[in-house]
Steps between C-alpha positions, in 0.01 A plus 500: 500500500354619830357310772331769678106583414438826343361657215665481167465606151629390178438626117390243205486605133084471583562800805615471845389247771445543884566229785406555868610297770715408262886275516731392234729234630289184394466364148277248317531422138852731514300819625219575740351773761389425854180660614456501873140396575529435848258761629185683393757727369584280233737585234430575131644502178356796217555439123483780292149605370393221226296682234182260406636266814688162417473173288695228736730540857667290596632450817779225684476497865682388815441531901919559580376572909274326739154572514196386372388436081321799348340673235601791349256708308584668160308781396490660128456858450294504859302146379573179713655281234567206674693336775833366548576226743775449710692233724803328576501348143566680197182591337419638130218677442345653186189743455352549188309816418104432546 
């Protein structure tokens, strides 16, 4: 686990993912990825490509640092899919494919 914000990559059995801005020393439900979105420079995570896009995502949140609640957009093969909120309280969000 790191606590410093940087870019990282990991590989799947569906292809390899990219984080930027990007620590590993917090968990939530066992595992999770901290995005930095603290600036316009906003960190990002990058799934593989997803041939014909996706059914359902799901998606648990948490706020671990101060600062204000958010949104975090999730886009689909370059498509705005939906949004994910986030706050000081665990959140779970699911999009469905339109």
């Amino acid at each position: 686990m790191n606590s410093s914000y940087s870019n990282r990559t990991w590989t799947t059995s569906d292809g390899t993912w990219n984080a930027t801005r990007a620590r590993t020393d917090q968990t939530l439900n066992s595992r999770a990825i901290v995005i930095d979105v603290r600036t316009d420079s906003a960190g990002s995570i990058t799934t593989p490509t997803v041939t014909g896009g996706i059914e359902d995502l799901t998606v648990s949140t948490l706020q671990v640092f101060t600062g204000a609640p958010g949104i975090l957009n999730v886009y689909v093969n370059d498509v705005l899919a939906g949004d994910i909120p986030y706050s000081s309280s665990v959140q779970t969000t699911t999009i469905s494919r339109h």
